[in-house]
MMTF fields as JSON, N, C-alpha, C and O atoms, coordinates in Angstrom:
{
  "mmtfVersion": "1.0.0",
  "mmtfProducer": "UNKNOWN",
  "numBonds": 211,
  "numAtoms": 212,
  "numGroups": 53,
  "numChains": 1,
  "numModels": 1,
  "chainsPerModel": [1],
  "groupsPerChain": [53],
  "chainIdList": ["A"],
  "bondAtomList": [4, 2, 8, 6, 12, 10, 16, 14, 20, 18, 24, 22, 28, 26, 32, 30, 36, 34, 40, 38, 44, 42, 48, 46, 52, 50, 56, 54, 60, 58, 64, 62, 68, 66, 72, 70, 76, 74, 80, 78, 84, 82, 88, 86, 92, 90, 96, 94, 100, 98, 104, 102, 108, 106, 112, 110, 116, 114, 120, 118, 124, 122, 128, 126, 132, 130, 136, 134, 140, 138, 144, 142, 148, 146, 152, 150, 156, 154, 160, 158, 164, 162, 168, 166, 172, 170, 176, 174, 180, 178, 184, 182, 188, 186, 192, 190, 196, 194, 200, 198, 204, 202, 208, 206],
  "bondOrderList": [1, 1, 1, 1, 1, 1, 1, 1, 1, 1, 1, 1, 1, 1, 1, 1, 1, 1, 1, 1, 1, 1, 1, 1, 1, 1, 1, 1, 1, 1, 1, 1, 1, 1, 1, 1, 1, 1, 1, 1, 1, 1, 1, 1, 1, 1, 1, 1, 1, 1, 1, 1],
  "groupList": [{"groupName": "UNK", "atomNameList": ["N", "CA", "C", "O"], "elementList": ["N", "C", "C", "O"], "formalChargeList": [0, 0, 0, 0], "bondAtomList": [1, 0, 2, 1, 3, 2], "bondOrderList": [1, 1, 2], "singleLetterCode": "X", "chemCompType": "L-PEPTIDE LINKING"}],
  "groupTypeList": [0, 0, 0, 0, 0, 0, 0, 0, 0, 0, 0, 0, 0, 0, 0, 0, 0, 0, 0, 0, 0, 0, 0, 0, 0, 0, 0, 0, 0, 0, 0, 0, 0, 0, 0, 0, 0, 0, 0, 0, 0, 0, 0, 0, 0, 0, 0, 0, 0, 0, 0, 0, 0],
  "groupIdList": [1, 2, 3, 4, 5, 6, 7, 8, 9, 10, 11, 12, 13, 14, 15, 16, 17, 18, 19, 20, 21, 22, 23, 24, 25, 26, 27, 28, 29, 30, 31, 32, 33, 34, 35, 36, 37, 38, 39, 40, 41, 42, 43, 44, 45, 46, 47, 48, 49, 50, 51, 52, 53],
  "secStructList": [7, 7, 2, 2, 2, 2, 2, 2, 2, 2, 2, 2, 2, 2, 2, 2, 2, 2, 2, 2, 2, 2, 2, 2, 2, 2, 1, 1, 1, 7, 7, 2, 2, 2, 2, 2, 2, 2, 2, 2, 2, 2, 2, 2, 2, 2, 2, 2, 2, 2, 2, 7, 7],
  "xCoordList": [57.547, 57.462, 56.718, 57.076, 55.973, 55.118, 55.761, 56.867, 55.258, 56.031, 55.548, 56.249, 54.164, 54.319, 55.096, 55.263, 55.471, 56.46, 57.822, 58.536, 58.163, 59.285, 59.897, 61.098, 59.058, 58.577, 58.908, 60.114, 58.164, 58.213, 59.334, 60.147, 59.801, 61.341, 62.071, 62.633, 62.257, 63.01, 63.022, 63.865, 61.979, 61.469, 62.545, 63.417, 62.166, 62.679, 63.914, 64.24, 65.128, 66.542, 67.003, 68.152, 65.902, 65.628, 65.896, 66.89, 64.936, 65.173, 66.152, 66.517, 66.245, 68.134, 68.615, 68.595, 69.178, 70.417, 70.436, 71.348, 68.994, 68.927, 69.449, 70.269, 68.994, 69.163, 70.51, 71.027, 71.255, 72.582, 73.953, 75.087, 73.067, 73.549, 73.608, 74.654, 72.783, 72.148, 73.204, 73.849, 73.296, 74.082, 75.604, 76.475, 75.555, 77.342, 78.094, 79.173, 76.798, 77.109, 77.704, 78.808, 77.009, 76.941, 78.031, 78.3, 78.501, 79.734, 81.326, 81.589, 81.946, 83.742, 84.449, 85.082, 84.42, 85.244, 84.91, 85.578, 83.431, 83.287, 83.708, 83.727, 84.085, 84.488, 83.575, 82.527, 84.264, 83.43, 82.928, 81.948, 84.228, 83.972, 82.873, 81.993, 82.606, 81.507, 80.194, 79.212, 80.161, 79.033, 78.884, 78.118, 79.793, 79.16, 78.614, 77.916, 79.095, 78.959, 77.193, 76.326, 77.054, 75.782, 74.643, 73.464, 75.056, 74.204, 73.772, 72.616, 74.788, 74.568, 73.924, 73.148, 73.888, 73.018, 71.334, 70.334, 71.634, 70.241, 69.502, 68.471, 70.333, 69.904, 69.174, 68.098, 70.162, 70.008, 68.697, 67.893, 68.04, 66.983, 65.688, 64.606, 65.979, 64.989, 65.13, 64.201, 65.539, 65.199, 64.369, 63.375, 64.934, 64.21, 62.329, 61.306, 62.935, 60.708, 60.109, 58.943, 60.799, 59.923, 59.69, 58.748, 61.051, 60.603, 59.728, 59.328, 59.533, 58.433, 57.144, 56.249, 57.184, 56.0, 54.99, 53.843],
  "yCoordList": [62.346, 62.534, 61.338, 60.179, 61.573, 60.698, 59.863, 60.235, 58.877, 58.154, 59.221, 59.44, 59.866, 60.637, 62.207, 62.845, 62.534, 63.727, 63.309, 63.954, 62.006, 61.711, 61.374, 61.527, 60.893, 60.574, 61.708, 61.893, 62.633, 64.185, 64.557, 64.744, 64.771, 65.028, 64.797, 65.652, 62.935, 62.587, 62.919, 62.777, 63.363, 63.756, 64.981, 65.155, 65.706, 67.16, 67.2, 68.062, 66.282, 66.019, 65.592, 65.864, 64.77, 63.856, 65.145, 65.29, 65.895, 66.882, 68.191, 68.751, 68.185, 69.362, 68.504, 69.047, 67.162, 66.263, 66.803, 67.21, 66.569, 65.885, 67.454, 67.649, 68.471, 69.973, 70.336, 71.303, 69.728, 70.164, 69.552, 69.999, 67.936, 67.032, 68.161, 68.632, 68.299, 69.077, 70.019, 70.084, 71.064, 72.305, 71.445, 71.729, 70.545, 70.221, 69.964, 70.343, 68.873, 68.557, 69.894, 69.865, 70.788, 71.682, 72.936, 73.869, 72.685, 73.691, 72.373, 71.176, 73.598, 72.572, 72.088, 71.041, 73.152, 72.468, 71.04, 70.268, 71.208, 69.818, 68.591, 68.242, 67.768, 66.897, 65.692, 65.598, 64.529, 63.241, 62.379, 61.643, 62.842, 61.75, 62.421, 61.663, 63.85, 64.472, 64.169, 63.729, 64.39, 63.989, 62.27, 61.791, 61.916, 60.316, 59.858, 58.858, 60.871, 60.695, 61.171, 60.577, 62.18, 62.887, 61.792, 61.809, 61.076, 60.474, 59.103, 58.739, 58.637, 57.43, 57.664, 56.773, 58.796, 59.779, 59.624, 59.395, 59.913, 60.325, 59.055, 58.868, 57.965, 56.366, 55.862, 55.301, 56.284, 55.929, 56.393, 55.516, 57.899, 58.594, 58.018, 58.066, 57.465, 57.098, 55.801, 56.048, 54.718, 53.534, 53.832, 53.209, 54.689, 54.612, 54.936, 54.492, 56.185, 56.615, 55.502, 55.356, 54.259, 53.46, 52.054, 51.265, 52.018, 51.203, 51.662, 51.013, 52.641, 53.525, 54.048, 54.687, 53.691, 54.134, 52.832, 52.907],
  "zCoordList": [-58.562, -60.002, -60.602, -60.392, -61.137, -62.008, -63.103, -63.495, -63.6, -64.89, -66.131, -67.119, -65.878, -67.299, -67.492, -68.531, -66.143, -65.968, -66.401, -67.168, -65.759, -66.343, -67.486, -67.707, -68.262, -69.786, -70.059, -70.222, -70.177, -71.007, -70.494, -71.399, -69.388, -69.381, -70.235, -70.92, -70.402, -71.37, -72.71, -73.596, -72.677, -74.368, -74.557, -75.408, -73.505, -73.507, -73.73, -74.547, -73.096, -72.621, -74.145, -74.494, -75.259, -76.294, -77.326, -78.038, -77.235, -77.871, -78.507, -79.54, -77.11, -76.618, -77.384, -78.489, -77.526, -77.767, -79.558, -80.279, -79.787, -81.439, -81.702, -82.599, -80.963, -81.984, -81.433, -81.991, -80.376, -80.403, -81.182, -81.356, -81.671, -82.596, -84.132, -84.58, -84.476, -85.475, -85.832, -86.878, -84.301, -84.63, -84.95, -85.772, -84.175, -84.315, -85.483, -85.938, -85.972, -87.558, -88.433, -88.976, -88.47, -89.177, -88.896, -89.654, -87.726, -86.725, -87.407, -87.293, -88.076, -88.604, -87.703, -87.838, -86.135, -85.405, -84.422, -83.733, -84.82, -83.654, -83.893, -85.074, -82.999, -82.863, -82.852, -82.213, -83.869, -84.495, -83.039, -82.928, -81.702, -80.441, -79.928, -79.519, -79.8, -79.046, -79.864, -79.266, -81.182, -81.778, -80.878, -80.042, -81.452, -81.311, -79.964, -79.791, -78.867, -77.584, -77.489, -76.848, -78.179, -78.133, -78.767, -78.412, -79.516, -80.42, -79.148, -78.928, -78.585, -77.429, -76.641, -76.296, -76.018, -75.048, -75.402, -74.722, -77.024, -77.252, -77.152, -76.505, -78.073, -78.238, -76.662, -76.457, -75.766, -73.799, -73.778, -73.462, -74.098, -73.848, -74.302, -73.717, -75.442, -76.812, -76.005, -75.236, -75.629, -75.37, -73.661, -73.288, -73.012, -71.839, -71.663, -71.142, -72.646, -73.223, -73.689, -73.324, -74.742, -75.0, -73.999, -74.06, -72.926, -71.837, -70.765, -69.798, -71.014, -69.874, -70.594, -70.041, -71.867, -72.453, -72.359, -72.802]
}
């Protein structure tokens, strides 16, 4: 796997997170720990694209 395959992966993984963040917000029953868990995830994703960018 290439560094720019893996890159776009992350983008991709980056992406899922933010629009399942998105739906959660907006869903009553979710939970503040799963959001917040989702949001660290995404932060992990977003710092790795720009150490590999």
């Amino acid at each position: 796997m290439t560094v720019a395959s893996h890159v776009e992966e992350l983008r991709r993984k980056h992406n899922a997170l933010s629009e399942a963040v998105e739906r959660a917000q907006k869903s009553p029953g979710s939970s503040d720990l799963d959001i917040a868990a989702m949001k660290r995830e995404k932060l992990r994703l977003k710092e790795e694209i720009t150490r590999l960018s």
